[in-house]
N, C-alpha and C positions, 0 to 999 in steps of 0.2 A: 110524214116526218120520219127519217132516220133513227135508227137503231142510238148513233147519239147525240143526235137531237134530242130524242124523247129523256135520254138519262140528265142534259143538260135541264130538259124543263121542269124535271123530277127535284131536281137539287135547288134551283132557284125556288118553287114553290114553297118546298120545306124550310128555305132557308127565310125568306121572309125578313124584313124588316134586318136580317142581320148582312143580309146582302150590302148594307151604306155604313156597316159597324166597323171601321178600320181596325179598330180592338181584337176582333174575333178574327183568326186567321189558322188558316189550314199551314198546315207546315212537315213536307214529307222530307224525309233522307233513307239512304239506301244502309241497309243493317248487314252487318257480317253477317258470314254463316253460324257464328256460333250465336249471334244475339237473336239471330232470329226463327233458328229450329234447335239454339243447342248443341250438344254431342249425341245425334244417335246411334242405334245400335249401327247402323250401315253407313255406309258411306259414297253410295250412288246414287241420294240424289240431285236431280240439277243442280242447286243453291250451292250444294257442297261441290261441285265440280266447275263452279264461276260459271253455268249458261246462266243464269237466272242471278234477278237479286230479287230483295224485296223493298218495298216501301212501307215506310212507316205513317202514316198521317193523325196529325194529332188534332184535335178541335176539340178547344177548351177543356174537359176532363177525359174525353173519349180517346182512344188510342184505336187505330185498325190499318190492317196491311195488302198491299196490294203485290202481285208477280210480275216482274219485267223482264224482257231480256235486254231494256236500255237505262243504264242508271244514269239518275241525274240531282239535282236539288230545287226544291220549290218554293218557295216560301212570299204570299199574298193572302188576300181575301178570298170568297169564299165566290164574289164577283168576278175578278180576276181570273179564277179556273173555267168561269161561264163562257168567258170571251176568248179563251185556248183555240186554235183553228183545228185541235186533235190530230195534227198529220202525222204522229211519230207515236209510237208506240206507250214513249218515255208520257207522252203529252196525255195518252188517254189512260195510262196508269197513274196519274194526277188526278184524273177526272174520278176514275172509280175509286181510289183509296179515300178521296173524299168526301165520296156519295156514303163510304162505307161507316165513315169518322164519326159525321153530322149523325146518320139514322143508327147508330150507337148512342152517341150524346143525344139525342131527343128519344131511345130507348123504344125503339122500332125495328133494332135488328139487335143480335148476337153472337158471340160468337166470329169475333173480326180480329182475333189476334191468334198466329199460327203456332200450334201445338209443339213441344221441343223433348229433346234426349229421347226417353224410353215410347210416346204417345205416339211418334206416328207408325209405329210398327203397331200399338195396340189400336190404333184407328184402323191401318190395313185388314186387323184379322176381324176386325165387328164388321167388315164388307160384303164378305160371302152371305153371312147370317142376313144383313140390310134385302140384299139382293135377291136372296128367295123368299123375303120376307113379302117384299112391296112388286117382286117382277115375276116371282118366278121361277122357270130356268130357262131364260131367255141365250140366246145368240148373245153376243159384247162386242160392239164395238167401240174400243179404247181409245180418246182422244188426249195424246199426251203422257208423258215418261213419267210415271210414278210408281219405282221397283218394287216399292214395298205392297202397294193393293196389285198391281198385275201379277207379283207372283202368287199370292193370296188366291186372285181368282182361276189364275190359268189352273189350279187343282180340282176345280170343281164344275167349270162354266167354258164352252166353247167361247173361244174369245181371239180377235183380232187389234192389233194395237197399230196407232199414226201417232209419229212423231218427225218432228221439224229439226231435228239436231240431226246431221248427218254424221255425229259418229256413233249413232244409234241406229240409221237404219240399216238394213241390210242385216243387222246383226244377231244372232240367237240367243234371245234375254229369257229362262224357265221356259225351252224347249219351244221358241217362240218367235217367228222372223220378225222384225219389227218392221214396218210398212212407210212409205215417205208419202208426201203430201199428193203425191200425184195418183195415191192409192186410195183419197178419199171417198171419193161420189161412188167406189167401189168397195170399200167395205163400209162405210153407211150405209148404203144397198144391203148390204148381205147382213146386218145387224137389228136384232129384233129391237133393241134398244139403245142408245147411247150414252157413254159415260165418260163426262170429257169436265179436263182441267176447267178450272173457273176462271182461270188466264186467257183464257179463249173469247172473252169479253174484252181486254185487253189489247190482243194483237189482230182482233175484230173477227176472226174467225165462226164465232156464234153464230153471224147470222147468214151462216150457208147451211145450216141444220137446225136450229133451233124451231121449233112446232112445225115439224117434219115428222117425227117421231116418237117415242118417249125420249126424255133425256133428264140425267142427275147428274149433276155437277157437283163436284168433290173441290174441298179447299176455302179458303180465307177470301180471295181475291171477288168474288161472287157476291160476298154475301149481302149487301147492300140490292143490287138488280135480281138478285131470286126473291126477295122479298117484294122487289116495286114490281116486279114483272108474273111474279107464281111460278118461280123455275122450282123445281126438288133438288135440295141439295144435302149431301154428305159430309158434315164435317165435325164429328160428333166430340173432337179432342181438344178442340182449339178455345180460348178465351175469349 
């Protein structure tokens, strides 16, 4: 069974009996920048710069959000998301914002709504501490643009960063080239550990690394499949 297969049969199971409940319906939309991280202190990251949106999904009192870089609008059962053929990015950020909603609302996971204003700079700086708390001082290989933990760590942690926006790579971000995708099987290689967005479940990338390695995954978008699956996740700020 596929990486999401198994998420699809994750969500039917849990979902149970509410799967024929026309009533009970997932329903995401894509949040500005300010409703959905606020004003923070900076202003590089994606969301703020239109790569990324997020989704919202709501099921019944639960609220949790997912990263895309395709927005779109959803709104069905919880059925309906089962039978998605997931080919687009937009589709399987559906799927996980509402893997994320349900194991919220039935109080299985936490922590599914994305940190705003002053938090994620105070999330960046609890990362170093995380890191040689649970790794170490491991090697880093960075999957994904988040300025505020890579400058954090690049002060303390030998560290390499991939990222999929080309007007990031090539580029020297805290003394730092940033690496494109054709750099990956090469610095995974060379990374004691991996620390990659949780969007990365999303645009499916996961599972060309995932128990490979170690890996902690940082962020909102995760949080429902580190809990179904035992991944480590960072995301200490978020509601």
């Amino acid at each position: 069974m596929n990486y999401y297969n198994r998420l699809k049969s994750e969500l039917r199971e849990m979902a149970g009996q509410l799967l024929e409940e026309t009533i009970e319906i997932v329903w995401t939309r894509p949040l500005s920048p300010e409703e959905a991280i606020g004003k923070p202190d900076r202003t590089d990251f994606p969301i703020l710069k239109g790569k990324e949106v997020m989704l919202e999904a709501v099921f019944r009192a639960a609220r949790a959000h997912a990263f895309t870089d395709m927005p779109g609008n959803f709104q069905g059962s919880l059925q309906d998301i089962i039978d998605l053929d997931l080919r687009t990015n937009f589709e399987r950020a559906v799927l996980i914002a509402a893997i994320n909603a349900v194991m919220r609302d039935f109080g299985r996971v936490s922590n599914t709504v994305h940190c705003k204003d002053s938090e994620p700079r105070l999330c960046a700086q609890q990362l170093p501490a995380f890191v040689t708390k649970h790794l170490g001082k491991p090697q880093i290989a960075f999957v994904g643009y988040q300025p505020a933990m890579i400058e954090e760590l690049s002060q303390s942690f030998d560290l390499r960063v991939i990222d999929l926006d080309e007007d990031n790579i090539g580029a020297n971000r805290f003394g730092l080239v940033i690496e494109g995708p054709e750099k990956t099987e090469d610095v995974l290689s060379w990374g004691d550990v991996i620390l990659a967005t949780g969007s990365t479940c999303v645009n499916g990338t996961i599972i060309s690394f995932v128990g490979k390695k170690p890996v902690v995954f940082y962020g909102v978008t995760v949080a429902g499949p580190a809990m179904l699956f035992g991944y480590d996740r960072f995301c200490p700020c978020s509601g």
